[in-house]
C-alpha positions in Angstrom: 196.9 -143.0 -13.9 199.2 -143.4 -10.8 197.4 -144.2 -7.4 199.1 -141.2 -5.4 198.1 -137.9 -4.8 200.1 -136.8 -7.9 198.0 -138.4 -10.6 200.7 -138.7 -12.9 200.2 -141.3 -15.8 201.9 -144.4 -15.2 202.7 -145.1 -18.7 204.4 -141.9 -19.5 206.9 -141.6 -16.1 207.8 -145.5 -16.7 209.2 -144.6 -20.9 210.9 -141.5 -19.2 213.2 -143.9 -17.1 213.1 -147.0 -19.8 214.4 -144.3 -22.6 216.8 -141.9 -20.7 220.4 -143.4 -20.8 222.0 -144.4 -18.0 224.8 -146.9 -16.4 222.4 -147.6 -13.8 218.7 -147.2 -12.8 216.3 -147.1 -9.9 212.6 -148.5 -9.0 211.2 -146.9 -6.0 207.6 -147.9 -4.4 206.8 -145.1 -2.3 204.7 -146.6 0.9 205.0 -143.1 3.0 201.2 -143.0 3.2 201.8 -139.8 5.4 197.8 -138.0 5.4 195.9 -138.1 8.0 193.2 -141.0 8.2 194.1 -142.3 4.7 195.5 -146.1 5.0 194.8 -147.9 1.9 198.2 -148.8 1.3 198.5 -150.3 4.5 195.4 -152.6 3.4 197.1 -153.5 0.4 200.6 -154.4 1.7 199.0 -156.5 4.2 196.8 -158.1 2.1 198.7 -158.4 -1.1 202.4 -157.8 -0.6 203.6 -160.7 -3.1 201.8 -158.6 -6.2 202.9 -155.1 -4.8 206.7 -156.7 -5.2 206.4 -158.5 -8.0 205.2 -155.2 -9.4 208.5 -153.7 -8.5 210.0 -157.0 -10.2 208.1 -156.1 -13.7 209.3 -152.6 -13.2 213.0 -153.7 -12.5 212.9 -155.8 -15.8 211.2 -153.9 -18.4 213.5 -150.2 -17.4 217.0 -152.3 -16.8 217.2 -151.1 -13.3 219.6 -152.6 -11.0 218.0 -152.2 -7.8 214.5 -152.1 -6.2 213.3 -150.0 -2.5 210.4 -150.5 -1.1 210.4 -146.8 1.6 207.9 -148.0 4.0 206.0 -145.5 6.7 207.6 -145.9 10.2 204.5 -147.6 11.6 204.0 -149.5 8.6 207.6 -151.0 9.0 207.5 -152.3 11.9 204.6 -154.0 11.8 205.0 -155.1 8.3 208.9 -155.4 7.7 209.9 -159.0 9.5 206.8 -160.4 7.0 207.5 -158.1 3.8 211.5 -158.8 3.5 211.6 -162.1 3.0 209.4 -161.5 0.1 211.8 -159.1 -1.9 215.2 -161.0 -2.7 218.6 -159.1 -3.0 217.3 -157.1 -5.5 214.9 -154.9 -3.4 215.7 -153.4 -0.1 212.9 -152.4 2.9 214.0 -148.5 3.6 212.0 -147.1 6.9 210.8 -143.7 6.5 212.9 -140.7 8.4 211.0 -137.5 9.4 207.6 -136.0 9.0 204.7 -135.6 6.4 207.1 -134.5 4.0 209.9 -136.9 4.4 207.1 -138.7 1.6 207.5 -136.4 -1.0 209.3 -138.0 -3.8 212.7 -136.0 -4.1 212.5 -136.2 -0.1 212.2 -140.0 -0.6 215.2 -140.2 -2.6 217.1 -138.1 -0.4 216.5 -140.5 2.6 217.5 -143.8 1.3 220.5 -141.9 0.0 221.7 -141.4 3.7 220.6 -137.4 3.8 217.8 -135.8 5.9 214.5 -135.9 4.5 214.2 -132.7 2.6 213.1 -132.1 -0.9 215.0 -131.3 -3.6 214.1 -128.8 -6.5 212.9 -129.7 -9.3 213.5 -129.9 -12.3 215.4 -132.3 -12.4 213.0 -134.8 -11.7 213.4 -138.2 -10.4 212.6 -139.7 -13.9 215.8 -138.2 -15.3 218.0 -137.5 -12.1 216.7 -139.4 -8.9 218.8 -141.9 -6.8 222.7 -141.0 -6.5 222.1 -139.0 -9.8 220.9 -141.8 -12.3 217.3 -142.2 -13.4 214.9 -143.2 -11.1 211.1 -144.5 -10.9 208.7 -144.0 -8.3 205.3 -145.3 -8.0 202.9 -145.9 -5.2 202.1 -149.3 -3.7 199.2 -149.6 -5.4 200.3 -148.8 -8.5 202.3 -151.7 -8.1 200.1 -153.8 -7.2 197.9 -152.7 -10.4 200.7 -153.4 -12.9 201.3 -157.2 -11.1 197.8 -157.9 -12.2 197.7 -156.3 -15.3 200.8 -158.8 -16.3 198.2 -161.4 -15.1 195.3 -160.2 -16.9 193.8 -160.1 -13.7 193.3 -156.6 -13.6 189.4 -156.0 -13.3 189.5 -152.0 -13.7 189.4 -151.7 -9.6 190.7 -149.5 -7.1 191.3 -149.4 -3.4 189.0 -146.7 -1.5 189.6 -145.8 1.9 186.5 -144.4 4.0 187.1 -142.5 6.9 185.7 -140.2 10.0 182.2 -140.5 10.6 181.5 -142.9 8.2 179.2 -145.6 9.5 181.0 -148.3 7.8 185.4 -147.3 8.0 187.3 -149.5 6.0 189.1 -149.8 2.5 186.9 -151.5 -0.5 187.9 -152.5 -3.4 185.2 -151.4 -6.5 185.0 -149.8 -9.9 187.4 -146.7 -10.6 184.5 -145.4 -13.3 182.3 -145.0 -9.9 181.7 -141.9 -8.3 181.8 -140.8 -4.9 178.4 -140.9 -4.5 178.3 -144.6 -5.6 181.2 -145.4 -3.4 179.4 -144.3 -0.3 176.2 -146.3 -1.4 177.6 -149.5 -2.6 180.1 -149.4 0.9 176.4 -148.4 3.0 178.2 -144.6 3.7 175.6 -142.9 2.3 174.3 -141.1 5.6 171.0 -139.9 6.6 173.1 -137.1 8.6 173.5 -133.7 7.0 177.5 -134.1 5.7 180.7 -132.9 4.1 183.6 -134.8 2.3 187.3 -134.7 2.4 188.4 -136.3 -0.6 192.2 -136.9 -1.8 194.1 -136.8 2.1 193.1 -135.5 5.3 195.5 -133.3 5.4 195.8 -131.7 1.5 192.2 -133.1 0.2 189.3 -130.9 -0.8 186.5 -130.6 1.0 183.2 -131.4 -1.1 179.2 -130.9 -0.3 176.9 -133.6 -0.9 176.0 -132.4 -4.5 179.7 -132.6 -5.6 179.9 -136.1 -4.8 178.5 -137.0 -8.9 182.6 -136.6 -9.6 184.7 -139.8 -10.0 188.1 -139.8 -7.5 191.6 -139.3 -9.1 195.0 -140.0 -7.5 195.0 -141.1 -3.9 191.2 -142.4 -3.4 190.5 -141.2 0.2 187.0 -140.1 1.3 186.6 -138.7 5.2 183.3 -137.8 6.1 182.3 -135.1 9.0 178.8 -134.6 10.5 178.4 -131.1 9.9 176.3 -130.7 13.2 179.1 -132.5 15.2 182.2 -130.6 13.3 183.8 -127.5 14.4 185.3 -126.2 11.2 187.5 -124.3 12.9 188.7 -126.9 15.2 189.6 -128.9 11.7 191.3 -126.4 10.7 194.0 -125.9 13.5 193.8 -129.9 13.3 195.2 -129.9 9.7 197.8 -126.7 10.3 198.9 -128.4 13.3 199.9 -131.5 11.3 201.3 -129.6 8.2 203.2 -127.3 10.8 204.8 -130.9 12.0 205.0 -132.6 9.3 207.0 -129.9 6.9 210.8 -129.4 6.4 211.2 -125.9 7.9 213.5 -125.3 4.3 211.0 -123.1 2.7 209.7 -119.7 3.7 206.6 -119.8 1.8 205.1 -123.6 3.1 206.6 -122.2 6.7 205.4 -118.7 6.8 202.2 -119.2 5.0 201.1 -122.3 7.8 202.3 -120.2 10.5 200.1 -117.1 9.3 197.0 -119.9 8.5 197.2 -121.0 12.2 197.6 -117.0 13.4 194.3 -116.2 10.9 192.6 -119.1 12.4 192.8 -118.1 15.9 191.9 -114.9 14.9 189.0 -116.0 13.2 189.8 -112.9 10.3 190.5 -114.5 7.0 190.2 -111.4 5.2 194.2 -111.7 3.7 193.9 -115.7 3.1 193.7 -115.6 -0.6 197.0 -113.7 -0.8 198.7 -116.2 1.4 197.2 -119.0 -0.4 198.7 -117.8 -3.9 202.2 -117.1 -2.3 202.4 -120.6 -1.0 201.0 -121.8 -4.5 203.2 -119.9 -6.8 206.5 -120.2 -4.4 206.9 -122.9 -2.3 209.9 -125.3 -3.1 207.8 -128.9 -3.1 204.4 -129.8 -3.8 203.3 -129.7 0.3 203.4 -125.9 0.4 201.2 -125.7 -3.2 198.5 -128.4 -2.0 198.1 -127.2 1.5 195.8 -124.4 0.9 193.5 -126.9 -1.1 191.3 -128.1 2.4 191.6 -124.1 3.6 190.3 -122.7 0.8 187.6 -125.4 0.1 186.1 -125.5 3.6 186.3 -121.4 3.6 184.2 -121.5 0.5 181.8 -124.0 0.8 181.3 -124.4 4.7 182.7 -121.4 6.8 179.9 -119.0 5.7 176.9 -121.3 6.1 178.2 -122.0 9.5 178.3 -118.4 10.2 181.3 -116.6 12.1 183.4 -117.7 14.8 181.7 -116.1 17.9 
């Protein structure tokens, strides 16, 4: 299973670009990291760049592709570029990243190191048959990367990278089990709080938000956990905090993702939510990339599981 938000199995995306036929291919390691508080891929780049690229490397060799980019978050690059490319040879090139929280979306991605503004594209055709310039194209997340480099090794111990964020007593990113669950994260890391608590698991932008007795569940896809003291938290406040960054951080391309925030940020000043399921369903069924379909995941989780047993907004 791929280490983004996406969750798509490694295996299958990788015989998708190795089978199709094509003069040329493509191997892209997408290190946007674009969510707010989430920075495990940061951690691993600066701690393990050399298996991140030969990851890339194994990729380039086993699909035939010609060429290798590693699209780095703007931040990330320029802290991280002087030391990361004398590492990749002529076969992979460091792309900075260009525009907001979306310029990481995948077809956005491509579109960038392609010399076009960060936008999506739609899909299908996806990248796997029709990505870079036309030709098949592979992207994977920097720590999926760095996952397949130790697999080659045998080193590969079934581990993941977990980020821990907010009010956490102990921030950082740990590397344990990927059978554990949430709850045994937080315990094994000492985040397991005396405090009354919620979780935002998967982004702090597009993750769910989780109570204490859904924390049994073992994390998928991008393994980010940000914890809030209920007592200290102003849900609505987090709210306007995550539709001020999606607001930002979008394309402006799509009615639906750009409507639907803008009437999410009107709803929340209003403190009336009464409509919000409709809205949600637009922007799920209708939006043009998969920003405007995830963005109503931390809405509609904190709505329903913190919202009413915080009362109304007075």
């Amino acid at each position: 299973m791929g280490r983004s938000g996406s969750m798509f199995p490694v295996s299958e995306k990788w015989k998708m670009v190795r089978d199709k036929e094509a003069e040329r291919k493509y191997v892209v390691c997408n290190a946007s990291e674009g969510e707010i508080d989430t920075f495990k891929d940061y951690f691993v780049l600066k701690n393990f760049p050399h298996e991140v690229v030969e990851g890339m490397n194994i990729a380039l060799s086993t699909l035939g592709a010609e060429k290798g980019y590693i699209y780095l978050n703007k931040n990330y690059f320029r802290e991280i570029n002087e030391k990361l490319s004398p590492m990749v040879g002529e076969d992979i090139e460091v792309v900075e990243k260009r525009g907001g929280y979306v310029g990481g979306e995948e077809t956005s991605v491509i579109e960038v190191i392609e010399g076009h503004s960060p936008e999506p594209r739609i899909k299908p055709p996806f990248p796997s048959c029709s990505g870079l310039w036309g030709f098949p194209t592979l992207v994977n997340n920097v720590e999926t990367f760095c996952a397949v480099s130790r697999i080659s090794k045998g080193s590969y111990q079934k581990k993941r990278f977990y980020s821990i964020a907010g009010s956490a007593p102990n921030k950082g990113v740990y590397e344990l089990p990927e059978s554990m669950t949430i709850e045994e994260v937080l315990r094994e890391t000492g985040n397991l709080p005396d405090f009354d608590y919620f979780l935002q698991v998967g982004g702090g932008a597009c993750g769910e938000v989780m109570l204490p007795e859904e924390t049994g569940r073992v994390l998928q896809g991008l393994a980010s956990i940000i914890m809030y003291d209920r007592e200290e938290t102003d849900p609505y406040l987090l709210m306007k905090r995550w539709v001020s960054f999606l607001l930002e951080g979008n394309c402006d391309k799509c009615t639906p993702c750009r409507e639907g925030l803008f009437r999410i940020m009107e709803m929340i000043k209003k403190g009336n939510f009464e409509d919000v399921e409709d809205m949600f369903l637009v922007m799920e069924k209708t939006s043009l990339c998969p920003l405007g379909r995830v963005a109503v995941t931390p809405f509609r989780s904190l709505l329903e599981k913190i919202i009413p047993r915080n009362g109304d907004n007075d």
